[in-house]
C-alpha positions in Angstrom: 27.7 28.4 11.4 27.5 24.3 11.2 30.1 21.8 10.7 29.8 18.9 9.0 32.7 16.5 8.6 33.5 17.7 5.1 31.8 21.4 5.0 31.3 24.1 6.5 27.7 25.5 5.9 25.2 27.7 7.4 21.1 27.8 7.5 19.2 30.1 6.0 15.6 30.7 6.8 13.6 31.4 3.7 10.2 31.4 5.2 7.9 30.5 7.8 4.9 29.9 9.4 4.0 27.1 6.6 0.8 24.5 8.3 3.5 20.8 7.7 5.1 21.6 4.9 5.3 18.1 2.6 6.9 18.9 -0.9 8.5 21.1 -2.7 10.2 21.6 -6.7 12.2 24.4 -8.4 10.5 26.1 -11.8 13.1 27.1 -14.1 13.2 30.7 -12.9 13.9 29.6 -9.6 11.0 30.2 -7.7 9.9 27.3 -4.9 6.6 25.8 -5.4 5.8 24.7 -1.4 2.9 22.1 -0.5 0.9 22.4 2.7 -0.5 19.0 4.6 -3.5 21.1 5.1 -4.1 21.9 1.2 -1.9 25.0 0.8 0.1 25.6 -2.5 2.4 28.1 -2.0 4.7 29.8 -4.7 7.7 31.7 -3.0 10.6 33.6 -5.0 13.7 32.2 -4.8 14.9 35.0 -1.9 12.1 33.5 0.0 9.7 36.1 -1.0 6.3 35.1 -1.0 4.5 35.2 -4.0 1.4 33.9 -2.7 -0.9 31.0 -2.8 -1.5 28.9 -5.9 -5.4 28.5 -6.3 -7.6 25.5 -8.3 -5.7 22.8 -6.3 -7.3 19.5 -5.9 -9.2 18.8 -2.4 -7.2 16.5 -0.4 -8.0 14.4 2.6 -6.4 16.3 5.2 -6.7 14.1 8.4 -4.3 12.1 10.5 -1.3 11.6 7.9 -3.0 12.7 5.0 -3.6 15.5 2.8 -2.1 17.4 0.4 2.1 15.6 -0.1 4.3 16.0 -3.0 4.6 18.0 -5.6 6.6 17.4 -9.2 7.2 19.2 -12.4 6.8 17.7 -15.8 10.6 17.1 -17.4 9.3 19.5 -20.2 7.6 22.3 -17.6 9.1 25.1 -19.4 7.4 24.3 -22.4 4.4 22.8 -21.5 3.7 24.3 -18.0 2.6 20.7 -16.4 2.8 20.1 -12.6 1.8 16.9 -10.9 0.5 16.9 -7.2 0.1 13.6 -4.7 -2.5 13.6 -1.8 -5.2 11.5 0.1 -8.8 11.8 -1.5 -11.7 10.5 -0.1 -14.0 7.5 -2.3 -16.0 4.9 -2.2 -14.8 2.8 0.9 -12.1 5.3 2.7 -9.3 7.7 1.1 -6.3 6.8 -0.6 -3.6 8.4 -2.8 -4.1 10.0 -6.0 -1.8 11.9 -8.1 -3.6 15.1 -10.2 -2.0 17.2 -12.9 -2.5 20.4 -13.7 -1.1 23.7 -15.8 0.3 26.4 -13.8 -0.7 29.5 -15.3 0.1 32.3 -13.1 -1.2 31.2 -9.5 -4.3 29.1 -10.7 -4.0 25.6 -11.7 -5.8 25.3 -14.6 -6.9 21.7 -16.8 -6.8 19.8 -13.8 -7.2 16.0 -14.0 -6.5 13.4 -12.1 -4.3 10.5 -13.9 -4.1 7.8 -10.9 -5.9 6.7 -8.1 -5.0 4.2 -5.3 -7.3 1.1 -5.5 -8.8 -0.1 -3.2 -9.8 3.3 -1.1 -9.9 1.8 2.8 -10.4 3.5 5.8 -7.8 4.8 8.0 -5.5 7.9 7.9 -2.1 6.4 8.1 0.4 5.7 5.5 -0.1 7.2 2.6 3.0 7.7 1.4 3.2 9.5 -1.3 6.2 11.1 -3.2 6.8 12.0 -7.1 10.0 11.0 -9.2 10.6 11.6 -13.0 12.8 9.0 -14.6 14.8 10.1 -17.6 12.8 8.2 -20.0 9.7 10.3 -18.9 7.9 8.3 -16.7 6.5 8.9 -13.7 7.0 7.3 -10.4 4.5 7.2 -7.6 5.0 5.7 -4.0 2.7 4.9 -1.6 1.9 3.0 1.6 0.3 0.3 3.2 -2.8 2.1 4.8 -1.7 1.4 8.6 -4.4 -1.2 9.1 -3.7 -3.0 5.6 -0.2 -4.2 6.1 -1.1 -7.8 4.8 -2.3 -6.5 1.4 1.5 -5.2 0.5 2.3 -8.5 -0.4 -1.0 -8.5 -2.6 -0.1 -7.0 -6.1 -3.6 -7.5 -7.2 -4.3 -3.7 -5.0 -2.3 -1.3 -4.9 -1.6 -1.1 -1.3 2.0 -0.8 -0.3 3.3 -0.5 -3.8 5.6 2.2 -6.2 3.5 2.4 -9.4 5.1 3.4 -12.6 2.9 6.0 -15.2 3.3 7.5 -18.5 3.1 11.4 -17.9 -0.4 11.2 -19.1 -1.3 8.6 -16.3 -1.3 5.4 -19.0 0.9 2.2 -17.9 4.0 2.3 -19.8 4.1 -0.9 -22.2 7.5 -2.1 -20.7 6.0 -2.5 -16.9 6.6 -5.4 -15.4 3.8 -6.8 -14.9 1.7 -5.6 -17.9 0.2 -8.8 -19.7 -0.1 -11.0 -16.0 -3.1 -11.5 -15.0 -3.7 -10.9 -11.0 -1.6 -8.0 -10.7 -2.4 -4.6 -11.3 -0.5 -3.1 -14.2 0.9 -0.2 -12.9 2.7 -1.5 -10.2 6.3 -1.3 -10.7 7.8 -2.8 -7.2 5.4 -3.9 -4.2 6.3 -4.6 -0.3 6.4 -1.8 1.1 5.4 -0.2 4.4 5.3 3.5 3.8 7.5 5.0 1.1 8.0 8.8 1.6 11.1 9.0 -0.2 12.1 8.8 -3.7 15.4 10.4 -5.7 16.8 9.6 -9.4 20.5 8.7 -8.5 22.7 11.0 -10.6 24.0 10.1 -14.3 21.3 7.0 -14.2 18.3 5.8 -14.8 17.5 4.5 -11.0 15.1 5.7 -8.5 16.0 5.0 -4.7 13.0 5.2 -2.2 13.3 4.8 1.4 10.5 3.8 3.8 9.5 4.1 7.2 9.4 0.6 9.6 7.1 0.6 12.8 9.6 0.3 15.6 12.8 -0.1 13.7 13.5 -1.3 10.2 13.3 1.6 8.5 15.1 0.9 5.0 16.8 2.5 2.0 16.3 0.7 -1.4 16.9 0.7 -4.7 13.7 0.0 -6.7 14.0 -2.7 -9.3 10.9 -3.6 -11.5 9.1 -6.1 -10.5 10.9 -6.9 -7.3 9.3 -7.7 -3.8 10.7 -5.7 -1.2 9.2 -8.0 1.4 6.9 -5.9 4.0 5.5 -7.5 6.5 6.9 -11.0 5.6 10.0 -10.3 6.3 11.0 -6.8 8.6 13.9 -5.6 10.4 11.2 -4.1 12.9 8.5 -4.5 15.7 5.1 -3.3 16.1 4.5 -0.4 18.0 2.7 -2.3 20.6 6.4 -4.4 21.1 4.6 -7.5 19.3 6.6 -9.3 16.5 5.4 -8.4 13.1 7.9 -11.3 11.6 10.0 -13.8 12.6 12.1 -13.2 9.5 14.8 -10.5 8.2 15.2 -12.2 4.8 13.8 -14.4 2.2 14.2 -16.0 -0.9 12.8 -13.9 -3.6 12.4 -10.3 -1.4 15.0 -7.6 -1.3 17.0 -6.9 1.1 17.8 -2.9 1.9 20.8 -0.4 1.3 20.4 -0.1 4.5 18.1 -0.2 7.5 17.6 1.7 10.9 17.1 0.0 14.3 15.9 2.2 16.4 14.2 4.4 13.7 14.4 7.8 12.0 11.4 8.2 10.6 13.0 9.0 7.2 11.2 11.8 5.0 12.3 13.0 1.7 15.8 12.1 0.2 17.6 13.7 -2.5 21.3 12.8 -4.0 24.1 16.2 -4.0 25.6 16.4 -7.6 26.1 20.2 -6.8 29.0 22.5 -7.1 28.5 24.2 -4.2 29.7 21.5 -1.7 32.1 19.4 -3.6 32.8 17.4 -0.8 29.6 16.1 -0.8 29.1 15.1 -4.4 27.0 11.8 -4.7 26.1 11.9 -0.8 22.4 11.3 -0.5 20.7 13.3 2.2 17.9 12.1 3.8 15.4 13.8 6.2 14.6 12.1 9.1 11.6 12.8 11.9 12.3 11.0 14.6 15.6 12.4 16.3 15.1 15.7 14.1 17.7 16.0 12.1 19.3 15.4 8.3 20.8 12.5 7.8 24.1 12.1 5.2 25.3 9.1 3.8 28.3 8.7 1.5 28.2 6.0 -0.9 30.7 3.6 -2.7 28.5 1.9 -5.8 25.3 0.7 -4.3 27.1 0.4 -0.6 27.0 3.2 2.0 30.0 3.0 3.6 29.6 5.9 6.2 26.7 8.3 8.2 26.7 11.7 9.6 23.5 13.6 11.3 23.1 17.2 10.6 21.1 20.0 11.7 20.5 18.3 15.1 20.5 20.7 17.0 17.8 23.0 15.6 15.5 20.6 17.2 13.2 20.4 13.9 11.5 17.6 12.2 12.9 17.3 8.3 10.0 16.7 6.1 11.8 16.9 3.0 15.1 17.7 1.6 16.2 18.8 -2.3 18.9 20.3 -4.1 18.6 23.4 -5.3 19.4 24.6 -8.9 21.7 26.5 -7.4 23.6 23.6 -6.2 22.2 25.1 -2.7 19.9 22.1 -0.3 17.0 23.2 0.6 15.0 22.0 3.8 11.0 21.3 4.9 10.4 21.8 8.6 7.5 19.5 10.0 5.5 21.7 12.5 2.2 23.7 12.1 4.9 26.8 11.9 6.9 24.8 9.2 10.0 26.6 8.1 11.5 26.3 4.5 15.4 26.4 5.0 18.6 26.6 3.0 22.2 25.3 3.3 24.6 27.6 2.1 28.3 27.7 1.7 30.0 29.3 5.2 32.4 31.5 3.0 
C-alpha cells in the first residue's frame, strides 16, 4: 500500500514486458490501446489481458528518441472507429513527426493516411515530442519539439520546429487558427517556443489544453497553451545546456510566456493528465504528471491557473513514468519507461 497526502492507494501491475511504452487511450469498452517506442501497438483488456498486437501500423523512425509516441481516439470512435497515432518518419532531409490516422477494425488498422507532417524533416534523433489532445470543439492538437540540434528555429514559425500545431480531425487547418491569412508563418501552428513538448491534457469543464515540456538542465515548464502565443525557447529559459554553457541570459521577455511553473533541477516530465474521477475525491482537479528524471509521479494541486502545492509519488518503485491517464473508471493508469515497460494502475486502498 502507498500514501499519498490525501489517499490511500495501491499499484496494480496490468502488464509487462512492453519495449518503452509511449502512449496509451481507453476504447469505450475499456480495453487499453498501448504504443511501443519500437513500433508495437498493443490492445490489452481492461484486466490487463492481452489481446494482442494491432497490425497495419505506420513505420516509424525508431532510433534515439524516436519512434512510434502517442496514441488518440477520435471524440466520435464509437461511431466512426478513427484512431490517430504520432511518431518519427524518415523524409527527404532527416525524420520528423507525423501524425497518421487510421480505422481500427479488429486488430488491423485499416484506411491508413497520414494527415500531418513536420516540415522541415532534419537530421538528428532528439526531440520529437509528440503527444495528441482532442479539444471539445473537435480539433486536434499536436506537440512537438525542437529537433535537439534545431533549437534556434523554435522561434521560427515559418517551420514547424518547436511548435503545438492545431488540425481539423481530417488533418485541414481550422479557419479560426491564429495565424491563418499571415504570410511567413505556417498555418497550422497554434503556439511556438517550445523545446520538447511531451505532455498535453484538456483541463476539465474547458476548452484549454495544458502541455508541459522538457528544459536541458533545468527549466522544465508547465503551460497553458494560448493561440498564437510565444512561449519563448531558447530566447528566454529557466535552464542550462547540458554541457553547463548558458543557453540565455534571460528568464522573461516582453511578448513570451511565462510558465505555470518550472523545474530547476529537472524532472524530465512525460505525460500529464488532470483527475476529475470519483475514485479519489481528494484529488479532483490535481494534475498528475509523469516525470523521468528522479522516477516518480508528480501531483500538483491547483487554485485557478496557480499551483499552490507538489507531492512525488511512486518514488520508490524506482521506475521511469512515461505517461500517465485517467481511467474511465475514474482509476490512473501508468507507462513504465524501460525495454521491460510495465503498464500500471492506481487503485483505491479499501
Amino acid at each position: 500500500m502507498q500514501r499519498s497526502e490525501r489517499h490511500a492507494f495501491r499499484v496494480v501491475e496490468l502488464a509487462d514486458g512492453l519495449a518503452h511504452p509511449w502512449g496509451l487511450a481507453f476504447l469505450p469498452d475499456r480495453r487499453i490501446l498501448v504504443t511501443e517506442r519500437e513500433g508495437g501497438l498493443r490492445l490489452f483488456e481492461a484486466s490487463g489481458a492481452g489481446a494482442g498486437q494491432i497490425s497495419g501500423v505506420p513505420e516509424s523512425y525508431a532510433s534515439g528518441q524516436g519512434g512510434l509516441l502517442d496514441v488518440a481516439l477520435h471524440p466520435d470512435f464509437a461511431s466512426n472507429g478513427l484512431i490517430y497515432l504520432s511518431y518519427a518518419a524518415r523524409g527527404a532531409g532527416g525524420a520528423g513527426t507525423e501524425v497518421a490516422r487510421a480505422r481500427l477494425t479488429g486488430n488491423a488498422l485499416t484506411e491508413l493516411k497520414v494527415i500531418f507532417r513536420q516540415l522541415p524533416k532534419v537530421s538528428g534523433g532528439r526531440h520529437f515530442g509528440s503527444r495528441l489532445a482532442f479539444a471539445p470543439d473537435g480539433t486536434l492538437f499536436v506537440s512537438m519539439g525542437d529537433r535537439g540540434g534545431f533549437m534556434r528555429e523554435a522561434q521560427n514559425p515559418e517551420n514547424h520546429i518547436g511548435t503545438v500545431v492545431r488540425l481539423n480531425d481530417d488533418g485541414s487547418v481550422p479557419a479560426d487558427n491564429p495565424f491563418v491569412g499571415q504570410s511567413g508563418v505556417r498555418p497550422e501552428i497554434y503556439s511556438y517556443g517550445h523545446r520538447n513538448v511531451q505532455g498535453m491534457a484538456l483541463r476539465p469543464g474547458t476548452d484549454v489544453i495544458w502541455a508541459h515540456e522538457h528544459g536541458p538542465r533545468g527549466g522544465d515548464e508547465v503551460n497553458i497553451l494560448r493561440p498564437g502565443r510565444n512561449y519563448g525557447w531558447p530566447a528566454i529559459t529557466y535552464g542550462i545546456d547540458y554541457s553547463g554553457a548558458v543557453i540565455s541570459e534571460e528568464t522573461a521577455a516582453p511578448g513570451m510566456e511565462q510558465p505555470v511553473v518550472y523545474w530547476v533541477p529537472s524532472i524530465a516530465p512525460s505525460g500529464m493528465d488532470f483527475y476529475d474521477g470519483d475514485r479519489f475525491p481528494n484529488w479532483r482537479g490535481d494534475l498528475f504528471v509523469g516525470a523521468l528524471a528522479g522516477s516518480h509521479l508528480r501531483r500538483l494541486t491547483l487554485e485557478g491557473d496557480r499551483v499552490t502545492g507538489q507531492e512525488v509519488l511512486l518514488e520508490d518503485l524506482g521506475e521511469r513514468i512515461r505517461a500517465v491517464k485517467q481511467g474511465p473508471d475514474g482509476l490512473l493508469y501508468i507507462l513504465t519507461d524501460s525495454y521491460d515497460g510495465q503498464l500500471l494502475r492506481l487503485e483505491p486502498a479499501e
